[in-house]
N, CA and C of each residue as an Amber inpcrd file, in Angstrom:
protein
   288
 111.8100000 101.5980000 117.0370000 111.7650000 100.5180000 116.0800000
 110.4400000 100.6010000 115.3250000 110.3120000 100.3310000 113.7610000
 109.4290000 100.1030000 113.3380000 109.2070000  98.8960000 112.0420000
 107.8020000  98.2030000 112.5710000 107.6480000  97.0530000 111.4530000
 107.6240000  97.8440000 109.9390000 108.2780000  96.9890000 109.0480000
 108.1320000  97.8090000 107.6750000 107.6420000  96.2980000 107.3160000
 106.8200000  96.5090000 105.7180000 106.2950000  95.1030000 105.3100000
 106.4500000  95.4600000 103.6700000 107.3550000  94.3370000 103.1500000
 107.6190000  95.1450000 101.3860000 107.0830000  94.0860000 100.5410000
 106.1100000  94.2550000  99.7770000 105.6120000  93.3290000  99.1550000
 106.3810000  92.4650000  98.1190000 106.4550000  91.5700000  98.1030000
 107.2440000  90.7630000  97.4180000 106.5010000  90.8090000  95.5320000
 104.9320000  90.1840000  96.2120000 104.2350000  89.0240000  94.9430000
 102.7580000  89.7570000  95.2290000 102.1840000  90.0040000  94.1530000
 100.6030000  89.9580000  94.2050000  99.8020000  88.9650000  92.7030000
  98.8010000  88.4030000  93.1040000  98.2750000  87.8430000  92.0490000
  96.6050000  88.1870000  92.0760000  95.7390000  87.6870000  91.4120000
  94.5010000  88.1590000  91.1120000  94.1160000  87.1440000  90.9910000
  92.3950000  86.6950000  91.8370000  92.0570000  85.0570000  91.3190000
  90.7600000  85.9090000  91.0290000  89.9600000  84.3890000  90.5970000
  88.6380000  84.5040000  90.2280000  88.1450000  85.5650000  88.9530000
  89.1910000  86.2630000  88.5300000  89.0940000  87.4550000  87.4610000
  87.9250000  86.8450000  86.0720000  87.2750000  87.8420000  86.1530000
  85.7860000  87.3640000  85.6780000  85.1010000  86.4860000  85.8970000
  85.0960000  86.3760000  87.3470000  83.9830000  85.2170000  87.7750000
  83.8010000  86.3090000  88.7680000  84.0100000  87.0670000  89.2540000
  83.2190000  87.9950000  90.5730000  82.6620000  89.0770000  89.6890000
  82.1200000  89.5520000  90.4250000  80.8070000  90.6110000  90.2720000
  82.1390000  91.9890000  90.1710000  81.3340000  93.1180000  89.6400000
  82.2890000  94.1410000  89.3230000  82.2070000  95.0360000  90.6740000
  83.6530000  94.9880000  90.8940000  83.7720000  96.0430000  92.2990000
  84.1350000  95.2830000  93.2870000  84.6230000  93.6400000  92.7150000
  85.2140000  92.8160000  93.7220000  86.6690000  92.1770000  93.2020000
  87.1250000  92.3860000  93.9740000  88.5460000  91.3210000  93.9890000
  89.5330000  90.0610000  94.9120000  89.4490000  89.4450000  94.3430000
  90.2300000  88.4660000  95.2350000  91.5690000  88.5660000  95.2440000
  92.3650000  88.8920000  95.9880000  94.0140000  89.1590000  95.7140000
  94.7290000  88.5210000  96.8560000  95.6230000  87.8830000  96.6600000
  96.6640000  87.1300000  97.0530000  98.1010000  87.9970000  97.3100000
  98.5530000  88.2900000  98.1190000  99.9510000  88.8290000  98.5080000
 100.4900000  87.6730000  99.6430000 102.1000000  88.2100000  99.1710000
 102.9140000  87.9370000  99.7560000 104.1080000  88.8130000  99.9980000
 104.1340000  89.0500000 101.2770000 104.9720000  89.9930000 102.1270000
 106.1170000  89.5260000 102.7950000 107.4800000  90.1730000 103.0860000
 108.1360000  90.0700000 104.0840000 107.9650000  90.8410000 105.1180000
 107.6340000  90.8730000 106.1110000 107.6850000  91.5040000 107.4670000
 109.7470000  91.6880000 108.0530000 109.9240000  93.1300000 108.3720000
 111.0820000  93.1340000 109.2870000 111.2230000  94.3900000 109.8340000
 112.1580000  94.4860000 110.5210000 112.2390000  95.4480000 111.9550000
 113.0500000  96.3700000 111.4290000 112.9700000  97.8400000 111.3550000
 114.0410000  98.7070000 110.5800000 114.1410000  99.6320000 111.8310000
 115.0590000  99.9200000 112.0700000 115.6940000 100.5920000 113.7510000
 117.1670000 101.3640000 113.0690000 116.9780000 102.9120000 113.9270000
 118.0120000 103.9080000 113.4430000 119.1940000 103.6830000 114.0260000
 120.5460000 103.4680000 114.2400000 121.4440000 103.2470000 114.9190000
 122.9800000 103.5720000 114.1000000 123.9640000 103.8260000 114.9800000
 124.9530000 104.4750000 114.8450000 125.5930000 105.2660000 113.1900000
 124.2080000 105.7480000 113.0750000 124.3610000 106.7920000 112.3830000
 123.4390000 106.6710000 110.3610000 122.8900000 105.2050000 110.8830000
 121.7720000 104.5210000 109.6220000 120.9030000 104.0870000 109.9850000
 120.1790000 103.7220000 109.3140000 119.4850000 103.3040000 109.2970000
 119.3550000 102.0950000 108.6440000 118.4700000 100.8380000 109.4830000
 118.7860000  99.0400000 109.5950000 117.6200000  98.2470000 109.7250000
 117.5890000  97.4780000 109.0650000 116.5160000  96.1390000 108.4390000
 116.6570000  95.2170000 109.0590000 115.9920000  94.4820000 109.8390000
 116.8050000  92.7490000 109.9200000 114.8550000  92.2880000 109.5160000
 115.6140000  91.2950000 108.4390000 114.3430000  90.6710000 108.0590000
 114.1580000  89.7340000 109.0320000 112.0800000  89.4920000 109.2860000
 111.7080000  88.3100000 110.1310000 111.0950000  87.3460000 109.8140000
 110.2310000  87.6880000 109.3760000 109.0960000  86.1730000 108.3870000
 108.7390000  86.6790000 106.8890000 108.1330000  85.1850000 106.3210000
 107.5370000  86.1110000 104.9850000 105.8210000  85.3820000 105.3910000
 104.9730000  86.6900000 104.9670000 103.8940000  86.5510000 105.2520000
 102.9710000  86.1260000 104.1700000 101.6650000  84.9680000 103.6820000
 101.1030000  85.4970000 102.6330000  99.5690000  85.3500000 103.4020000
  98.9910000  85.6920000 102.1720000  97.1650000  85.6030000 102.0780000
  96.5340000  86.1390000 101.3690000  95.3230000  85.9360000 101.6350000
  94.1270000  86.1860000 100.3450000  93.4590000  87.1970000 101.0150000
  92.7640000  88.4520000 100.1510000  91.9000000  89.0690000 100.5960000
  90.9810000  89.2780000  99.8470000  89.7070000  89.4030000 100.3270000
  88.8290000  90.0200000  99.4500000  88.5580000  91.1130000  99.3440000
  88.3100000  91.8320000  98.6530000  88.3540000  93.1630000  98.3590000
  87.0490000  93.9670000  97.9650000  86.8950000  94.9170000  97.9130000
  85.5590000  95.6350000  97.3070000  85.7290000  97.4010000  96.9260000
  85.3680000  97.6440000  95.6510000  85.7900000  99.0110000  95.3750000
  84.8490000  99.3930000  95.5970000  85.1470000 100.7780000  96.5960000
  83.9180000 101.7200000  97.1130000  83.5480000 102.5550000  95.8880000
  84.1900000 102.2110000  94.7920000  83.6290000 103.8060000  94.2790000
  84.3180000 105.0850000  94.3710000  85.2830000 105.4510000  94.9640000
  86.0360000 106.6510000  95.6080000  87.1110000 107.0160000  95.2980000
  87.9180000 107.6900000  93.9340000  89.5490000 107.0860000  94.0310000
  90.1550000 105.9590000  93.6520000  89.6070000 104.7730000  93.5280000
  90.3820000 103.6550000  93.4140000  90.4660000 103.1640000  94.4900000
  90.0800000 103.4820000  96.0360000  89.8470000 102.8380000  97.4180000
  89.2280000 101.5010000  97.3330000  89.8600000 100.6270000  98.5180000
  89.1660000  99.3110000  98.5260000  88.7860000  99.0040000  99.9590000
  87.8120000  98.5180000 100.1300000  87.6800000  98.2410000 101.8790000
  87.6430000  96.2980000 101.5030000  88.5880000  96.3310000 102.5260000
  88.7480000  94.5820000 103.2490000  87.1120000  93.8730000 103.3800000
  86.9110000  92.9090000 102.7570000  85.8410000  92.3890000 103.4760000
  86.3350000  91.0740000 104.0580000  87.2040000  90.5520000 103.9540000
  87.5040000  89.2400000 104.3360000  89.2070000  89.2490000 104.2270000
  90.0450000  88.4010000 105.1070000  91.6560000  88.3390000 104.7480000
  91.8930000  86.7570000 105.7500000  92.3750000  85.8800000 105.1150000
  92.4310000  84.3680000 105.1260000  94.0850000  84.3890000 105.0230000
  94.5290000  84.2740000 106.1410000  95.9490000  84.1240000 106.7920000
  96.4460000  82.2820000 105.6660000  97.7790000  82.2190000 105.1210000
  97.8840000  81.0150000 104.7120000  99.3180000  80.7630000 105.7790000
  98.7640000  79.1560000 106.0320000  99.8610000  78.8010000 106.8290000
  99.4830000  78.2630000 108.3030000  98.4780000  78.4850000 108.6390000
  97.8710000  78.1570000 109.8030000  96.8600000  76.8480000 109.1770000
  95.5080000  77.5600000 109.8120000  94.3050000  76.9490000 109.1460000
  94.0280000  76.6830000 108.3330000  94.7290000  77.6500000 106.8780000
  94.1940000  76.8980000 105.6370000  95.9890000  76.8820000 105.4950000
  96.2150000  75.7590000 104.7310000  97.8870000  75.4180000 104.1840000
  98.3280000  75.9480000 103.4120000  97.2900000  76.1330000 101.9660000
  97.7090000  76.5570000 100.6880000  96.3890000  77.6950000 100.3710000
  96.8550000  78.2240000  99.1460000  96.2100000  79.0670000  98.2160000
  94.9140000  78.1460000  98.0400000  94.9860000  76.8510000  97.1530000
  94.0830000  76.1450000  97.1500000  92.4780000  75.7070000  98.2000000
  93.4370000  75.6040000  99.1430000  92.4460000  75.7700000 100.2120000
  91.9150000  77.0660000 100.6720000  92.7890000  78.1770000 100.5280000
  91.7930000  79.3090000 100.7350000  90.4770000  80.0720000  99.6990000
  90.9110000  79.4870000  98.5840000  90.4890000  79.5350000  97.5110000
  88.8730000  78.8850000  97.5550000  88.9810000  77.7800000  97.7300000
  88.1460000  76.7700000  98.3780000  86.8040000  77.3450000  99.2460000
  87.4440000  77.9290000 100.1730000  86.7740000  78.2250000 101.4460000
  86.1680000  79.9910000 100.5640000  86.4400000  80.5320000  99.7310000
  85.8590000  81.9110000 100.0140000  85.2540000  81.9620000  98.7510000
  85.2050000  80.5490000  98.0470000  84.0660000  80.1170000  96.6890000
  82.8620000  79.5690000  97.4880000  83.2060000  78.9930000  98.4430000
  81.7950000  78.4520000  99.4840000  81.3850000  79.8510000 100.8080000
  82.6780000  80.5640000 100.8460000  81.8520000  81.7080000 102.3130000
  81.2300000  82.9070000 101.3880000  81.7270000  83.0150000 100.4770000
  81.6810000  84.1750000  99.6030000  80.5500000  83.8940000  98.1160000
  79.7950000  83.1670000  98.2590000  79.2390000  83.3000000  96.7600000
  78.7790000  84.1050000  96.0350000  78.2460000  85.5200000  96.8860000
  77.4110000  86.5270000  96.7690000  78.0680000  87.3390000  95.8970000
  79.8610000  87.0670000  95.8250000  80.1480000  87.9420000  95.0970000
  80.5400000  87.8190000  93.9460000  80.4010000  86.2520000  93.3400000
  79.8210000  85.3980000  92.2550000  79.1530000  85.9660000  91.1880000
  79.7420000  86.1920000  89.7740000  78.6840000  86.2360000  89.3390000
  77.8790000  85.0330000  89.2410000  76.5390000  85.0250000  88.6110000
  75.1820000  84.6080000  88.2880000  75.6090000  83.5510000  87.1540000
């Protein structure tokens, strides 16, 4: 069995308010189980996942390394609130 995860939605916040080589991006995923059997191959969808990440371009390719990823649905409820929280954890990557 293996998890497959197909992106549904991506959006972009803060776009020209961060410093260059940063991004804030928002996805939303379905997560489900795809398993080979009597002669196909099979999906059964399980949750849909979202959240925010912050992002940072190394410079390399177009590569990005994670600096931060804020699960929605738990601790913070909405976009809004994660939004919230990584304008106050994150200022550094603010511009001036």
């Amino acid at each position: 069995m293996m998890v497959v995860e197909n992106l549904l939605d991506v959006k972009n916040y803060f776009a020209g308010e961060v410093k260059e080589n940063f991004v804030v991006q928002y996805e939303k995923m379905v997560k489900s189980n795809a398993f080979y059997e009597a002669g196909g191959l099979h999906e059964t969808e399980e949750e849909t996942a979202e959240c925010i990440k912050v992002l940072r371009s190394t410079g390399e390719a177009s590569s990005v390394t994670r600096i931060s990823e804020y699960q929605i649905g738990g601790e913070y409820t909405s976009v809004d609130d994660v939004l919230a929280v990584i304008r106050e954890a994150h200022k550094d990557i603010f511009k001036s």
